[in-house]
C-alpha positions as a Markdown table, in Angstrom:
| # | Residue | x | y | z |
|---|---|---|---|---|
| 1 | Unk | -11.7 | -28.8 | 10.1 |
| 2 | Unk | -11.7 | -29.1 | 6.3 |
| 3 | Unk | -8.3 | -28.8 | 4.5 |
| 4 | Unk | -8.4 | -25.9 | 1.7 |
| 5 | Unk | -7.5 | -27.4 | -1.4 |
| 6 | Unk | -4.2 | -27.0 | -2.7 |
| 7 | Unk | -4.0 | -28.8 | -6.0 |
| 8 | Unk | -6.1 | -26.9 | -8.2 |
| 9 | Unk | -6.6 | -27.0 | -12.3 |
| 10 | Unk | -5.4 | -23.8 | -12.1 |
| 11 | Unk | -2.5 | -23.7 | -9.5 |
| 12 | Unk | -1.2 | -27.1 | -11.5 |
| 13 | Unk | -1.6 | -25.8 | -14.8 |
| 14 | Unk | 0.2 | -22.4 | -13.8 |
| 15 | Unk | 3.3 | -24.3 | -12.1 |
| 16 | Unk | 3.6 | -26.9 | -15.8 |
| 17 | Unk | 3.7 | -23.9 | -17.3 |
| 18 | Unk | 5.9 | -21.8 | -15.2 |
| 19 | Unk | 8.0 | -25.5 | -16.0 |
| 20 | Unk | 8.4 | -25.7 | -19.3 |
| 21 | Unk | 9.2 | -21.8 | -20.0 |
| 22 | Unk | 11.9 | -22.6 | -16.8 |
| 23 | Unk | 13.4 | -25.4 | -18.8 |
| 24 | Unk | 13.9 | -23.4 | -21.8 |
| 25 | Unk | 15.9 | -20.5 | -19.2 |
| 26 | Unk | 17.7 | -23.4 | -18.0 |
| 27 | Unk | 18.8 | -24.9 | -21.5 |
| 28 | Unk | 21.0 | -21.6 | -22.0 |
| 29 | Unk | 22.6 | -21.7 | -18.3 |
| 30 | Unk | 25.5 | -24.2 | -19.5 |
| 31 | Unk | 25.8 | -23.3 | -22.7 |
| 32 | Unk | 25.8 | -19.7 | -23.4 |
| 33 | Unk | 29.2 | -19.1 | -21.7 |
| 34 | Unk | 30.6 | -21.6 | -24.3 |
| 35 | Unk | 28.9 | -19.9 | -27.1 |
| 36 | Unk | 30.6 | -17.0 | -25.7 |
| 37 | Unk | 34.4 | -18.8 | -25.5 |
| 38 | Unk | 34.0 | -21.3 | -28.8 |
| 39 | Unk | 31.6 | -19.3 | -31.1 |
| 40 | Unk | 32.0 | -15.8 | -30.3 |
| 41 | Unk | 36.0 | -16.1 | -29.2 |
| 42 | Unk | 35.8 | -13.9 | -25.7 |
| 43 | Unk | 37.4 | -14.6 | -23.0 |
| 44 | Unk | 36.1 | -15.8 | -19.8 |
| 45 | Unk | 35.3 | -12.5 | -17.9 |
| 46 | Unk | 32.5 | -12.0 | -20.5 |
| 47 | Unk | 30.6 | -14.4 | -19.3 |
| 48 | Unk | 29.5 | -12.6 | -16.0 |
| 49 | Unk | 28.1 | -9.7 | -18.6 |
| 50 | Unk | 25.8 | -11.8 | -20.5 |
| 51 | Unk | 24.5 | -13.1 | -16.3 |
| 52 | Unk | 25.0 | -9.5 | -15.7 |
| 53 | Unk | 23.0 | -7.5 | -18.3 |
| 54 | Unk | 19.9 | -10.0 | -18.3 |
| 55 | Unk | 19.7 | -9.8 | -14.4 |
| 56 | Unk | 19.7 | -5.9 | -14.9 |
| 57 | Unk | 17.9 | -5.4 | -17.5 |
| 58 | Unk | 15.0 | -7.5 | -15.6 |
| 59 | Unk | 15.7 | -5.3 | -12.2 |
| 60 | Unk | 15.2 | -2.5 | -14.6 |
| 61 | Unk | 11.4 | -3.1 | -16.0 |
| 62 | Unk | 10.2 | -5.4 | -12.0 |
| 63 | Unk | 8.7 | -2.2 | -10.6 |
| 64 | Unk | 6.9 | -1.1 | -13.4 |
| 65 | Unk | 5.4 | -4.7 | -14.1 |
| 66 | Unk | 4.8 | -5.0 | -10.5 |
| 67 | Unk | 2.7 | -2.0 | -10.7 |
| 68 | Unk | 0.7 | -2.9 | -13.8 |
| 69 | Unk | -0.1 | -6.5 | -12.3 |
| 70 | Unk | -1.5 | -4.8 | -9.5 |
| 71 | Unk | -3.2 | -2.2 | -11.8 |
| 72 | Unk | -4.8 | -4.0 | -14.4 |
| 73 | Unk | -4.5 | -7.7 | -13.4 |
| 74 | Unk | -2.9 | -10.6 | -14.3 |
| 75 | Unk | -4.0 | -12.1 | -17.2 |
| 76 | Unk | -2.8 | -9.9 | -20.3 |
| 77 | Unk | 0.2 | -8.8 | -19.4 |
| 78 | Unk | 1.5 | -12.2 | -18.4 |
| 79 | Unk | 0.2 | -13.9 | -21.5 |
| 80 | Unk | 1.9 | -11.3 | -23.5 |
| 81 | Unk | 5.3 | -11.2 | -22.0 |
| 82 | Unk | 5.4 | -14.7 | -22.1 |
| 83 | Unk | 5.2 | -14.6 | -26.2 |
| 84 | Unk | 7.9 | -11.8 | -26.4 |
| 85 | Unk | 10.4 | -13.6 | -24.7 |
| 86 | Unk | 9.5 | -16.9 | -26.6 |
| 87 | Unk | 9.9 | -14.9 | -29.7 |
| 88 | Unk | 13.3 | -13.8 | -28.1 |
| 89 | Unk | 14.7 | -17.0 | -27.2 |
| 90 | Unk | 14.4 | -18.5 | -30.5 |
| 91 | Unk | 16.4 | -15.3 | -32.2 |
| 92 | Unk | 19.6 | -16.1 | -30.4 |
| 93 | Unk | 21.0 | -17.9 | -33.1 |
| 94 | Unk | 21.3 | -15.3 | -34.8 |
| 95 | Unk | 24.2 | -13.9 | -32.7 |
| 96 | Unk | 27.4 | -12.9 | -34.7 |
| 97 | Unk | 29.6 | -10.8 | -32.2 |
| 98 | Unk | 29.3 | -10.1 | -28.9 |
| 99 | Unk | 27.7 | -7.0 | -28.9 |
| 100 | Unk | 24.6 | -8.2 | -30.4 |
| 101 | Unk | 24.5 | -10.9 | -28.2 |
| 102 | Unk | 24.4 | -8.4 | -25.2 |
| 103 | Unk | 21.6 | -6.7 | -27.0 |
| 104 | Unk | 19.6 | -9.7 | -26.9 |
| 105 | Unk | 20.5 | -10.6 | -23.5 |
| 106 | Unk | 19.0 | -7.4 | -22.3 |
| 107 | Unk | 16.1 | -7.6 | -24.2 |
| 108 | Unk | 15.4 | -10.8 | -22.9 |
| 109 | Unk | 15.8 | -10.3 | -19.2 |
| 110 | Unk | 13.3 | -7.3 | -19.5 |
| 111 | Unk | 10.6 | -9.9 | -20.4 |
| 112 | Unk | 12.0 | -12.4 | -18.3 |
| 113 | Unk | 11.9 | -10.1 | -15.3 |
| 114 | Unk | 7.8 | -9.5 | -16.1 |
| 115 | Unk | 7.0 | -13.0 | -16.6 |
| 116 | Unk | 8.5 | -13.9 | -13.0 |
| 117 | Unk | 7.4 | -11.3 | -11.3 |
| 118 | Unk | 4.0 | -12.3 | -13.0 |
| 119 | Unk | 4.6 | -15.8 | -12.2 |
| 120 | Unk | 5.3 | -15.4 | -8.1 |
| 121 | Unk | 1.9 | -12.9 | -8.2 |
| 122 | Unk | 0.0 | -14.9 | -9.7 |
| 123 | Unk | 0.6 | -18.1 | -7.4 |
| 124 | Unk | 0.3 | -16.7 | -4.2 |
| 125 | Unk | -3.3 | -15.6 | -6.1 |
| 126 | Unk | -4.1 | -18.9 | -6.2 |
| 127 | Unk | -2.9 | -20.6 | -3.2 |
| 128 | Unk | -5.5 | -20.2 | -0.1 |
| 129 | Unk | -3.4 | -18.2 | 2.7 |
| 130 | Unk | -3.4 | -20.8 | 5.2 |
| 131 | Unk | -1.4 | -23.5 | 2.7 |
| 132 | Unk | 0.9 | -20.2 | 1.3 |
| 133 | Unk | 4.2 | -21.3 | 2.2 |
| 134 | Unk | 3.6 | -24.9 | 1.3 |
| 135 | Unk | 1.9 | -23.9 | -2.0 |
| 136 | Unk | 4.7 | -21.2 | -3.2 |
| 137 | Unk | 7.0 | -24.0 | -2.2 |
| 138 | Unk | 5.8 | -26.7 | -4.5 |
| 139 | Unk | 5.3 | -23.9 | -7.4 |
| 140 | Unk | 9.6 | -22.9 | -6.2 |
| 141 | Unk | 9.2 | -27.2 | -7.4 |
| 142 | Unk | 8.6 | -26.2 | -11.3 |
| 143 | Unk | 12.3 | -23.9 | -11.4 |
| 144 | Unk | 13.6 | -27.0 | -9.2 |
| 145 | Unk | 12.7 | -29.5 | -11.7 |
| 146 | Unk | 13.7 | -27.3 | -14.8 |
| 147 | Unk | 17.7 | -26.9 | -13.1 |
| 148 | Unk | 17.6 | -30.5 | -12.9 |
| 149 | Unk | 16.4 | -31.3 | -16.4 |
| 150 | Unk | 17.0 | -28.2 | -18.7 |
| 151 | Unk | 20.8 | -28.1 | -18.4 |
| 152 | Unk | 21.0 | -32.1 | -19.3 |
| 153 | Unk | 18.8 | -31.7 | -22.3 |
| 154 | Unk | 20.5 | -28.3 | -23.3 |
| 155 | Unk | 23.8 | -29.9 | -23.2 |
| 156 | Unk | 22.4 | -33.0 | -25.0 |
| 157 | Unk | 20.9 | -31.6 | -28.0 |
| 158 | Unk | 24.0 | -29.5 | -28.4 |
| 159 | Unk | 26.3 | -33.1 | -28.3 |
| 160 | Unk | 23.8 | -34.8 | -30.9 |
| 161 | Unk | 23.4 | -32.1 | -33.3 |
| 162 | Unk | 26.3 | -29.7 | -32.4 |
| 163 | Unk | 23.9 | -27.0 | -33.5 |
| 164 | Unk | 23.4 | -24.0 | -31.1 |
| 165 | Unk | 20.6 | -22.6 | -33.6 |
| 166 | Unk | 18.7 | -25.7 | -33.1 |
| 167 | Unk | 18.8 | -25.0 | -29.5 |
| 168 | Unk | 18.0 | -22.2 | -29.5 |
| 169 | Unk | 15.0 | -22.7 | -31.6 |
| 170 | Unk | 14.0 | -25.2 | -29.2 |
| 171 | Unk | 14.2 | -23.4 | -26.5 |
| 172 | Unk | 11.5 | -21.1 | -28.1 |
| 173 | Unk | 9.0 | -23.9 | -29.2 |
| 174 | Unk | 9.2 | -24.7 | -25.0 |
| 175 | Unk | 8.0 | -21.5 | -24.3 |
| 176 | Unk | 5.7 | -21.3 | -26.7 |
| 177 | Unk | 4.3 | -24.5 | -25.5 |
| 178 | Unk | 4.2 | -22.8 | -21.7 |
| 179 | Unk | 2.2 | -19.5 | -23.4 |
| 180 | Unk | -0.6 | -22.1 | -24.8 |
| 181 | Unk | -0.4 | -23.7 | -21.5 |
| 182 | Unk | -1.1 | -20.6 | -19.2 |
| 183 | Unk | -4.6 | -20.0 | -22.0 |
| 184 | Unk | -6.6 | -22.1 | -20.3 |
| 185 | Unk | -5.1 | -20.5 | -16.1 |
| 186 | Unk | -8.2 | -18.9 | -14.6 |
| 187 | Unk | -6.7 | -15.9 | -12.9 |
| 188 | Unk | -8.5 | -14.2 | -9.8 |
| 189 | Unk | -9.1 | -10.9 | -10.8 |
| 190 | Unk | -7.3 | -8.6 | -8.2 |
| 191 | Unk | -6.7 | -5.3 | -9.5 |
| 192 | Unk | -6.8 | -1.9 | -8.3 |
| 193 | Unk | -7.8 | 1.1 | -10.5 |
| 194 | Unk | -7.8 | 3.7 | -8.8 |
| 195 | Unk | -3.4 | 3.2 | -8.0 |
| 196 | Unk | -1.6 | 6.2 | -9.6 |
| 197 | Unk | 2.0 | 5.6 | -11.1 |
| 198 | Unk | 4.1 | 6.7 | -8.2 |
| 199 | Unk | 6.8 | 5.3 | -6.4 |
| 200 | Unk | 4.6 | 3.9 | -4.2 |
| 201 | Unk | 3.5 | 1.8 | -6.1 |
| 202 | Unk | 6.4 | 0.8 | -8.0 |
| 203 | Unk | 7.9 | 0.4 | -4.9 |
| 204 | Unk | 7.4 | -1.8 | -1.7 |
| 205 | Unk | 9.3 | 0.0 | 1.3 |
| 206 | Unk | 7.6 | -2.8 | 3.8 |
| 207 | Unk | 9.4 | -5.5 | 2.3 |
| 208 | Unk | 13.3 | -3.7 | 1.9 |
| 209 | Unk | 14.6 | -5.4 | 4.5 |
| 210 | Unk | 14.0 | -9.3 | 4.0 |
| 211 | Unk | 14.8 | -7.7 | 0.0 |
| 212 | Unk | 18.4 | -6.6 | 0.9 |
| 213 | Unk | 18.8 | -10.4 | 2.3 |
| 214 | Unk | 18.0 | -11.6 | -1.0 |
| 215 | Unk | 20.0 | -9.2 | -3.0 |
| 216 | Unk | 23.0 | -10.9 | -0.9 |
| 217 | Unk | 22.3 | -14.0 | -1.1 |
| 218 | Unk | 21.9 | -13.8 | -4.9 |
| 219 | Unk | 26.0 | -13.1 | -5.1 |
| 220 | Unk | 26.6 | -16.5 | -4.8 |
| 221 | Unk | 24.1 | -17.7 | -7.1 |
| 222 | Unk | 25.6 | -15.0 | -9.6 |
| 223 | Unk | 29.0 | -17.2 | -9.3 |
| 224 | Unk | 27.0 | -20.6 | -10.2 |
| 225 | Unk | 25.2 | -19.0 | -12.5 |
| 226 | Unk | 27.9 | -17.5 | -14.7 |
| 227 | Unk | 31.5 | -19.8 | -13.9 |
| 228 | Unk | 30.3 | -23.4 | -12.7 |
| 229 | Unk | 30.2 | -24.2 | -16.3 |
| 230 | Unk | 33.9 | -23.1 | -17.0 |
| 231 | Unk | 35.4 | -24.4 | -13.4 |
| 232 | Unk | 33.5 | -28.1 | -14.1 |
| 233 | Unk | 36.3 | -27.5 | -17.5 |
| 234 | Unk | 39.3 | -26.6 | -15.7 |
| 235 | Unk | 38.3 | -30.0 | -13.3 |
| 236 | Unk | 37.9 | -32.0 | -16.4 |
| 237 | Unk | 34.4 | -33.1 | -15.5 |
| 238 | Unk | 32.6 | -33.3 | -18.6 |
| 239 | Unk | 28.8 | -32.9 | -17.9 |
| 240 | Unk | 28.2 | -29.7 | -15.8 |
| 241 | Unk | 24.3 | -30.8 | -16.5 |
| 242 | Unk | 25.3 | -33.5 | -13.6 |
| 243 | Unk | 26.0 | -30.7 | -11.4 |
| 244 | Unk | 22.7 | -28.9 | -11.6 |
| 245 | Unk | 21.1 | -32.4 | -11.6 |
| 246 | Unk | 22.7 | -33.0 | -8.3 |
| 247 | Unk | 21.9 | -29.3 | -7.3 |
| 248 | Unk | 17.9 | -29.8 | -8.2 |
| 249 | Unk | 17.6 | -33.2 | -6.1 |
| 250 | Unk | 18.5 | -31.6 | -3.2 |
| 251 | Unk | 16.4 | -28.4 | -3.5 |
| 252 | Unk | 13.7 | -31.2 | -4.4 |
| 253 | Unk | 14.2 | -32.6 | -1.1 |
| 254 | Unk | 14.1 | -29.7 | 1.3 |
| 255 | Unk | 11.1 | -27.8 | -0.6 |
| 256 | Unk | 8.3 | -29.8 | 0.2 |
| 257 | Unk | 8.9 | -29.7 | 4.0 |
| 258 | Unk | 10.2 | -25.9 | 3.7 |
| 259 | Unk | 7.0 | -24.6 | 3.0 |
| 260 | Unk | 5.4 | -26.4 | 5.7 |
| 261 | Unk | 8.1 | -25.5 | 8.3 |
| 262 | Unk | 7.5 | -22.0 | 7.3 |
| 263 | Unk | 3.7 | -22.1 | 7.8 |
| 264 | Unk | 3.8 | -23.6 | 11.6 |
| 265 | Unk | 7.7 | -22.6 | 12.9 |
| 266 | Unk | 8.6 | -19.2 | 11.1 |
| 267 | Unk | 11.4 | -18.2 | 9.2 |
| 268 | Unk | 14.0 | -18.0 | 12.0 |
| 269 | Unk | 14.6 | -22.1 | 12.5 |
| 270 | Unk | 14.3 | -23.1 | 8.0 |
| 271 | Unk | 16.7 | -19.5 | 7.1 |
| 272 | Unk | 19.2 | -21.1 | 10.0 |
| 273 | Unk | 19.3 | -24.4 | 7.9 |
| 274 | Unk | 19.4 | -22.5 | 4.3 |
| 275 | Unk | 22.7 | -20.3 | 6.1 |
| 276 | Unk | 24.7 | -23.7 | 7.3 |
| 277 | Unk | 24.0 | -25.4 | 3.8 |
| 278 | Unk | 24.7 | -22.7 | 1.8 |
| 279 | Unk | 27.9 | -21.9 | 3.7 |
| 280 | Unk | 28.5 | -25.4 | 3.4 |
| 281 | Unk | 28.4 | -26.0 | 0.0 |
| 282 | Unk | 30.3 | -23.0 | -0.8 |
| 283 | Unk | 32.9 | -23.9 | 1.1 |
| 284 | Unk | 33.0 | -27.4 | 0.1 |
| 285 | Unk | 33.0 | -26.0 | -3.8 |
| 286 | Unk | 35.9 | -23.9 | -3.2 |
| 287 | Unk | 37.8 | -27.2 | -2.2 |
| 288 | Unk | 37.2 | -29.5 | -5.0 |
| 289 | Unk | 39.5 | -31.1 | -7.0 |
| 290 | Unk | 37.5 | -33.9 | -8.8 |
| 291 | Unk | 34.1 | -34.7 | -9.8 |
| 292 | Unk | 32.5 | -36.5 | -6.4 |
| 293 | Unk | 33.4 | -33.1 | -4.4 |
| 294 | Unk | 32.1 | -31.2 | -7.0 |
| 295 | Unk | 28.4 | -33.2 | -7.2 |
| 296 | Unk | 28.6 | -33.7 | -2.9 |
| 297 | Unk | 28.7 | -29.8 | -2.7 |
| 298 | Unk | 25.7 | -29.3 | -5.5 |
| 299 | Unk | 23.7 | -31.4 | -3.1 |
| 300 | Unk | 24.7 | -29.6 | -0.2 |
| 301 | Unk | 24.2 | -26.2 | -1.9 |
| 302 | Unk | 20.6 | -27.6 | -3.0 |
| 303 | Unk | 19.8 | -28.3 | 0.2 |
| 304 | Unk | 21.0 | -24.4 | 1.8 |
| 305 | Unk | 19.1 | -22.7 | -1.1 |
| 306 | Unk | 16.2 | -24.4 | -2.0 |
| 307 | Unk | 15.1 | -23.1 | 1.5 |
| 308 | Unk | 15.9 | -19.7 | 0.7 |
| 309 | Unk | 13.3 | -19.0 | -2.0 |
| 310 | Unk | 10.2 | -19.9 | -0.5 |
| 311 | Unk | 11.0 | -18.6 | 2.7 |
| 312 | Unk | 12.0 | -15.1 | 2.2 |
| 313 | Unk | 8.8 | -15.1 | -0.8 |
| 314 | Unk | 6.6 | -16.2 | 1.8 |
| 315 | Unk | 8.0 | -13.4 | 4.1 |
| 316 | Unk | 7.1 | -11.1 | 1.6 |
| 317 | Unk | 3.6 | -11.7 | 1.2 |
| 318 | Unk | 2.7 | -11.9 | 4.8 |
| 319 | Unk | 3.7 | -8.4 | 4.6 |
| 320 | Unk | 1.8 | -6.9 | 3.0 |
| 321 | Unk | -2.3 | -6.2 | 1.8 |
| 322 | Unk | -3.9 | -8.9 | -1.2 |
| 323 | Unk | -3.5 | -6.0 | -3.8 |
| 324 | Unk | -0.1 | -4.6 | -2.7 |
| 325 | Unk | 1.2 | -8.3 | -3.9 |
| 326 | Unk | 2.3 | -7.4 | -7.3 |
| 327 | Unk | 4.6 | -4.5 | -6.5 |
| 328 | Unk | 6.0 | -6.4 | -3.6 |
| 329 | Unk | 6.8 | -9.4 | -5.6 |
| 330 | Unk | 8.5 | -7.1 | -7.6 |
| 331 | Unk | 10.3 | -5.5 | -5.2 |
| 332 | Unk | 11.8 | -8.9 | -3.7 |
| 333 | Unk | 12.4 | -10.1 | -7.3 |
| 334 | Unk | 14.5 | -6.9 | -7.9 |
| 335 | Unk | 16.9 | -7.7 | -5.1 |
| 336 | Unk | 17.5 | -10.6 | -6.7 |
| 337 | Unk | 18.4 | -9.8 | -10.0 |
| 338 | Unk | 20.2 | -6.7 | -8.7 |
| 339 | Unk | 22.3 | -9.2 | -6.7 |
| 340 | Unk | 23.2 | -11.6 | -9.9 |
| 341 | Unk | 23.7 | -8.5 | -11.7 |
| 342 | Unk | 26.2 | -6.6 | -9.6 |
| 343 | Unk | 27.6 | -10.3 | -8.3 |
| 344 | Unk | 28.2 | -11.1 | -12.3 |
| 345 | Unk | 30.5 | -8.4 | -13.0 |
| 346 | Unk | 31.8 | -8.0 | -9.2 |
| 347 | Unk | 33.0 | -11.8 | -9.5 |
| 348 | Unk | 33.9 | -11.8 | -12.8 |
| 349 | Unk | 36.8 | -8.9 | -11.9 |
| 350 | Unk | 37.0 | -11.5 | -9.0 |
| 351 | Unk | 38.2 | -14.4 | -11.6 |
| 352 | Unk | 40.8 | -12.4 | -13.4 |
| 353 | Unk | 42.7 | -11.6 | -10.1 |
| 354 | Unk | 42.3 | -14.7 | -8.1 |
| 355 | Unk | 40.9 | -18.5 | -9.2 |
| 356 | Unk | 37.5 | -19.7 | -9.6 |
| 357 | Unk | 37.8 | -22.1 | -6.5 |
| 358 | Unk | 39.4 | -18.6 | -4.6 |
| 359 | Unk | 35.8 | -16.9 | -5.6 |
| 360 | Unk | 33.9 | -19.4 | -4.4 |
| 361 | Unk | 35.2 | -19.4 | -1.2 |
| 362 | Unk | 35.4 | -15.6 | -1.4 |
| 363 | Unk | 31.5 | -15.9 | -1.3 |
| 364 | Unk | 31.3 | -18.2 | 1.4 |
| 365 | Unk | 33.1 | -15.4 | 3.6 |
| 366 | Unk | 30.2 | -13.2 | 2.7 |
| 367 | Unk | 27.5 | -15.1 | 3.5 |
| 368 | Unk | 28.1 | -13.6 | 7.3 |
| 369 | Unk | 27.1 | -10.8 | 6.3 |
| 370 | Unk | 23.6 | -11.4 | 5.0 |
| 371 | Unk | 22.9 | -13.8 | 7.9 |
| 372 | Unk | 23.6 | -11.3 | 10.4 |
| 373 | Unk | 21.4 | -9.0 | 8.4 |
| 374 | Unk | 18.2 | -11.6 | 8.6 |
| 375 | Unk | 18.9 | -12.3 | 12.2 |
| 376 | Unk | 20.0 | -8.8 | 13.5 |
| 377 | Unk | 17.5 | -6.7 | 12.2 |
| 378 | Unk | 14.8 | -8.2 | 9.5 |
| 379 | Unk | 13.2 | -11.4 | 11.5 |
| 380 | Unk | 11.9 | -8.7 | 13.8 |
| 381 | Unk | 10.7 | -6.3 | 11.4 |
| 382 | Unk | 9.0 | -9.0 | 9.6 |
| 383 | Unk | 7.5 | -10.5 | 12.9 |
| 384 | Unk | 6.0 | -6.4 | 13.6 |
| 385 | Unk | 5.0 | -5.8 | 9.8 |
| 386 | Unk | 3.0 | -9.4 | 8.9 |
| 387 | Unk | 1.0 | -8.9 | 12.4 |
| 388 | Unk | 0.0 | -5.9 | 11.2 |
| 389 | Unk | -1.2 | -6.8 | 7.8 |
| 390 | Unk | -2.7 | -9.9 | 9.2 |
| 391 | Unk | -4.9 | -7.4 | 11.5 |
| 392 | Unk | -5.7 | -4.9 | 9.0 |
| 393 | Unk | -6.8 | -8.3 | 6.2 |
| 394 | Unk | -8.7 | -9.2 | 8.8 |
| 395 | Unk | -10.8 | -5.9 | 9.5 |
């Protein structure tokens, strides 16, 4: 049997994209919170609001953008979100005080939050269904790739010119580059009418469960997102860009075969291996006193979540119908920045009372809880619910 092809124009020229406007997310990671402490003069706990209020803002606009994907296709709405928040990402340096900052932040995350729910729709578009693990896992590749590079070059334009303006500014030219990039995409053109605005349709109900894993799984990414910068500080390691580095090559080693796993085993055997890494890490994070502990558990924590992505995306598709992709893409992406958002500001609080190693291992407690989620209750109901929309694609 001939093998459908994977490695389209389109599917490669969608993921480069997706890539560069990645890189330019991931130039801001490191930096931002020391904008916040050295420019701006806040203290720590203000960090988790500018992680906060993006996630949020993004969780705020998913439904409705997962609804007009489905609605009126792809194409325009992408192409055009994708130019605000290029537009966006070049205005940051013009910051003064906090509060404009936050302003910013949120208007930012609204566009960032319909360009990724965008982006995820538009691959599994793309990717035949019989290579759809495999193929969202090598497109999970181009926000692999951008942690490992974005952070380094973020931090290195800032020690070469000491200028946050002129990164900023190129961290707007990147996206811009990623908007002329996705010109010359041929989306499918999947669309449905005849869909009224209703909740519904803003609104996947199918996909809540393997959603509410995601939403606590993103706490812990919340905490790297928003404090790995400042606890790399209070270890005296000088180059958190190493960390994510680190981080990305072992994500970049368990993605390939995840996808594949996925496709032939199922999600109960890969999720086991992303809960024992991810634990893992955490755990070995919480414990570090010096840089090689601090990189060994980036590795480790690659490994544990670059299987998590993926997996629980690819869940969410088997779910449901071809045009019912958009809203559930939205619905999983949701979870996830309602999970940074509330595990910002819940960890930040977190910080002020106990220490940032204390947090960390604080969230490796909680990872029980989501795994016994998965295991307990939403491998089943996703083993019920993608039978059933395999049976009804198939009439």
């Amino acid at each position: 049997m001939t093998k459908v092809p994977l490695y389209t124009k389109d599917f490669l020229l969608h993921c480069f994209s997706y890539l560069l406007m990645a890189v330019s997310f991931y130039f801001l990671l490191p930096t931002l919170p020391t904008f916040v402490t050295d420019v701006l003069g806040e203290n720590a706990d203000k960090v988790g609001y500018i992680i906060g209020i993006y996630a949020l803002s993004a969780l705020i606009v998913r439904p409705l953008s997962g609804y007009a994907f489905d609605k009126y296709g792809r194409r325009k709405l992408f192409l055009f979100a994708m130019i605000c928040y290029a537009i966006v990402m070049a205005t940051y340096g013009l910051a003064t005080s906090f509060v404009f900052l936050l302003f910013l932040r949120l208007v930012n995350g609204g566009f960032w939050g319909i360009v990724t729910t965008g982006g995820g729709t538009i691959t599994s578009d793309l990717v035949p269904d019989s290579r759809r693990g495999e193929g969202i896992g090598i497109f999970g590749l181009s926000m692999t790739l951008s942690m490992a590079i974005g952070p380094l070059i973020g931090l290195q334009i800032l020690k070469e010119t000491g200028s946050y303006q002129f990164l900023f500014i190129t961290s707007g030219i990147l996206c811009s580059l990623a908007v002329l990039m996705s010109f010359f995409v041929n989306h499918p053109k999947i669309s449905s009418r005849n869909n009224k605005l209703s909740w519904e349709n803003v609104f996947e109900p199918k996909v809540l469960k393997v959603s509410m894993v995601m939403l606590l799984l993103a706490f812990p990414f919340a905490g790297i997102m928003s404090f790995i910068t400042l606890f790399a500080k209070e270890l005296s390691i000088e180059s958190t860009g190493m960390f994510f580095l680190i981080y990305a090559i072992g994500v970049s080693i368990i993605r390939p075969t995840t996808g594949k796993m996925m496709d032939k085993r199922g999600p109960a055997f890969v999720m086991l291996l992303s809960f024992i890494g991810t634990i893992s890490g955490l755990v070995l994070l919480s414990q570090s006193t010096a840089e090689p502990g601090f990189l060994v558990a980036a590795f480790v924590l690659g490994l544990g979540n670059g299987i998590v992505m993926p997996t629980l995306q690819t869940m969410v598709i088997n779910m449901v119908k071809p045009e019912k992709r958009g809203v559930a893409t939205s619905t999983f992406f949701s979870s996830i920045d309602l999970g940074i958002g509330i595990g910002a500001f819940f960890l930040g609080n977190i910080v002020e009372i106990f220490s940032l190693s204390q947090m960390y291992l604080f969230c490796a407690i909680g990872m029980i809880v989501p795994a016994l989620l998965f295991f307990g209750i939403t491998l089943s109901d996703y083993k019920k619910k993608s039978k059933i929309s395999l049976e009804t694609a198939n009439v």
